[in-house]
C-alpha positions in Angstrom: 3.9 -31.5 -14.9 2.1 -29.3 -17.6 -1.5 -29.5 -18.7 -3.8 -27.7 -21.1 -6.0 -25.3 -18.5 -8.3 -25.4 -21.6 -9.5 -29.1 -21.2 -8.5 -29.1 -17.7 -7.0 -32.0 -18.3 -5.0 -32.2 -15.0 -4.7 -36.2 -14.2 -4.9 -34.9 -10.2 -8.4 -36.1 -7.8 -9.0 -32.5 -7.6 -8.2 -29.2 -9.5 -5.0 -27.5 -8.9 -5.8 -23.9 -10.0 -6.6 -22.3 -6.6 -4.1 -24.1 -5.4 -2.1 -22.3 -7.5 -3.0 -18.7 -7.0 -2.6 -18.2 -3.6 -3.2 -16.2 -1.3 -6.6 -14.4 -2.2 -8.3 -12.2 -0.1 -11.6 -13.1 0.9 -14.3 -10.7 0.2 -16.9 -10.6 2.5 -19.3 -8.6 1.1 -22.9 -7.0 2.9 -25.9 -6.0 0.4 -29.0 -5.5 0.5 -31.8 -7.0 -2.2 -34.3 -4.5 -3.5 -36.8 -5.5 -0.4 -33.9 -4.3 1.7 -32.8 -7.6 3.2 -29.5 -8.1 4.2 -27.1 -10.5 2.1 -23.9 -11.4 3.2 -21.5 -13.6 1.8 -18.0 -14.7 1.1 -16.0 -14.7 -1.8 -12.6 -16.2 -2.4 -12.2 -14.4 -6.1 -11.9 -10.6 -4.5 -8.9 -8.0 -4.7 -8.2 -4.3 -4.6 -7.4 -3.3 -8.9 -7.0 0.6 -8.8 -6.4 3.3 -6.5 -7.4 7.3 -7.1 -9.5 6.4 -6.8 -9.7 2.7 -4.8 -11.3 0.5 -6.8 -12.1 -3.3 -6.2 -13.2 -6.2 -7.9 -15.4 -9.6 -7.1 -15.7 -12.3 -9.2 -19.0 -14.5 -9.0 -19.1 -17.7 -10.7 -23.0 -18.1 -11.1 -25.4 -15.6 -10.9 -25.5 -15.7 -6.8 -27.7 -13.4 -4.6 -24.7 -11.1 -4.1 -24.3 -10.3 -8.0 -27.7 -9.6 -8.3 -27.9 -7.2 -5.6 -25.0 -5.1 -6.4 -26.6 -5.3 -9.9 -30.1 -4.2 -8.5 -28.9 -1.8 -6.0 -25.5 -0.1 -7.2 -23.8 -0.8 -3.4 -21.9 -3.0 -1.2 -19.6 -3.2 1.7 -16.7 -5.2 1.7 -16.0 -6.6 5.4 -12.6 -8.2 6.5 -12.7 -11.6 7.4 -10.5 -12.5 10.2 -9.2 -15.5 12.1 -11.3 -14.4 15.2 -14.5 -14.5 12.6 -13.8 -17.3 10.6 -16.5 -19.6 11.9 -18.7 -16.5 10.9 -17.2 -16.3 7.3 -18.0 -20.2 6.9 -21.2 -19.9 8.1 -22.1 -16.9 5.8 -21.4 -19.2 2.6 -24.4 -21.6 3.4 -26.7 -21.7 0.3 -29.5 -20.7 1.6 -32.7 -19.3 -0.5 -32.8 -16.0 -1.3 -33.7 -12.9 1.9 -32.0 -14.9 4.2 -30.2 -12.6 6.2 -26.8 -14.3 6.2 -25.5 -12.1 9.0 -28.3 -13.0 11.3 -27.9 -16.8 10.5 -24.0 -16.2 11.4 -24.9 -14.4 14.5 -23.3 -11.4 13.2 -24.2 -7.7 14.1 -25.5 -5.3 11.5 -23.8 -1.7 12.2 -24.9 1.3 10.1 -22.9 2.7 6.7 -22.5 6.3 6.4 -22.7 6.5 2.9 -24.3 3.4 1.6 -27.1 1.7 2.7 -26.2 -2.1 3.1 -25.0 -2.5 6.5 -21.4 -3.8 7.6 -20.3 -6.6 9.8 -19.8 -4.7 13.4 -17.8 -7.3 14.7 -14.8 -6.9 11.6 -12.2 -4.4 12.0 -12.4 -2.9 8.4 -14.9 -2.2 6.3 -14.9 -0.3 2.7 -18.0 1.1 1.6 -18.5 1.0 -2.4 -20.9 1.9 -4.6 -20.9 -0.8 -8.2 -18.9 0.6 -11.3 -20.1 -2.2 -13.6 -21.1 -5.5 -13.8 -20.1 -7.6 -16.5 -20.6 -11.4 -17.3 -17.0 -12.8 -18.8 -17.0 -14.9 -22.5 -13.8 -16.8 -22.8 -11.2 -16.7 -25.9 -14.0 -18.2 -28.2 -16.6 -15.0 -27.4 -19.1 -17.5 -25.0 -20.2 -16.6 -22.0 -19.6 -18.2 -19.4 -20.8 -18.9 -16.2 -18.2 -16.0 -14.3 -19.6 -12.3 -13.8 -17.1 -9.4 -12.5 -18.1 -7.0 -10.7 -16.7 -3.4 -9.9 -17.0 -1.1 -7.0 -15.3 2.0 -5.9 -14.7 2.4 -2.6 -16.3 5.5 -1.3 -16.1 4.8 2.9 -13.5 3.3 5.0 -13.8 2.0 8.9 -10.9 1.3 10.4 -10.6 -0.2 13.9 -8.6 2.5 15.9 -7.1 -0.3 17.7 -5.1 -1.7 14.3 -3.5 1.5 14.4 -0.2 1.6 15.7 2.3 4.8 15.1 0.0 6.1 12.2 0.2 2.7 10.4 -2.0 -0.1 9.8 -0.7 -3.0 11.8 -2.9 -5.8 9.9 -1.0 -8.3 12.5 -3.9 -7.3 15.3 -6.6 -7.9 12.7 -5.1 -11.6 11.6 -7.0 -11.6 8.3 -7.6 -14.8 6.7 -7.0 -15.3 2.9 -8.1 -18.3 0.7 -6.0 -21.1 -0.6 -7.2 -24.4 -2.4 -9.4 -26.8 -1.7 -10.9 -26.5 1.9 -7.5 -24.7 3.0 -7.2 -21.2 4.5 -4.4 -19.1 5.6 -3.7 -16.5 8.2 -1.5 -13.5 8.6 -0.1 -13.0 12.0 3.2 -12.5 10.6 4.9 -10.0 8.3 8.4 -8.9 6.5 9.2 -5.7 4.9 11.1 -5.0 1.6 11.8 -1.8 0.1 11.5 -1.1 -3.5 14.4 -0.8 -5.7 15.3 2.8 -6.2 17.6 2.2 -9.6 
């Protein structure tokens, strides 16, 4: 089949596009408001886009409570969402009113940054401090905005479990993060193959 993504016109019950790119990483992100309550939320547009330095990047559709903070406040932490937390992650994307504290309400455990002030997730295995390089709202081929913002951080901490470490690597199998898919359906990796690079 083919469609025009433009009208969207897809014939299908539901819409195929994040169905379609797949996996995502799901960026759980901590951040604090400018009354310095806690925000935390997931979000299913998130990936790494630059290294040296690391750089990552969230897309909010809608000016949500997250956007605004990062906006407000310049920081963030991105926390991995695992297998182990998903009922955590779920409950985190309730829409509750604004100074909720997300992480309470998921009965989640706030554990102190070093080098920014919103706090990350204790209970996840990873988390990457950032501090916001921009914020910018998108406009689509005909210059209007739309209803997407992007937002930039650079990653300025990492917290690692020492337990993921195995021989000096990373062994993301022990974490068993979970990535988005389409509709209501999630993966998890608890499973890898390796590949090496061409050299000609």
């Amino acid at each position: 089949m083919f469609y025009d993504a433009r009208s969207n016109d897809h014939g299908l019950p539901h819409d195929p596009m994040k169905a379609l790119i797949v996996p995502r990483p799901v960026g759980w992100i901590s951040s604090l408001d400018e009354g310095g309550r806690v925000n935390l939320a997931p979000y299913s547009f998130f990936n790494a886009v630059g290294e040296r330095p690391y750089i990552v990047v969230i897309g909010s559709t809608g000016w949500k409570h997250t956007a605004g903070n990062l906006a407000a406040t310049g920081e963030f932490v991105c926390n991995l969402a695992t297998y182990d937390l998903r009922d955590a992650v779920n409950r985190s994307s309730a829409p509750v009113p604004a100074g909720v504290d997300e992480m309470a309400l998921a009965g989640l455990t706030p554990a102190a940054s070093r080098l920014v002030k919103p706090p990350r997730v204790g209970e996840s295995p990873v988390a990457l401090e950032c501090k916001v390089l921009e914020v910018k709202r998108l406009v689509d081929l005909e210059g209007t905005e739309t209803a997407s913002t992007l937002l930039l951080g650079q990653v300025v901490g990492v917290h690692i479990d020492e337990g993921l470490i195995v021989d000096g690597l990373v062994d993301i199998t022990r974490a068993r993060p979970i990535s988005r898919l389409g509709y209501m359906d999630y993966a998890v990796i608890d499973e890898v193959f390796q590949m090496r690079r061409p050299q000609s």
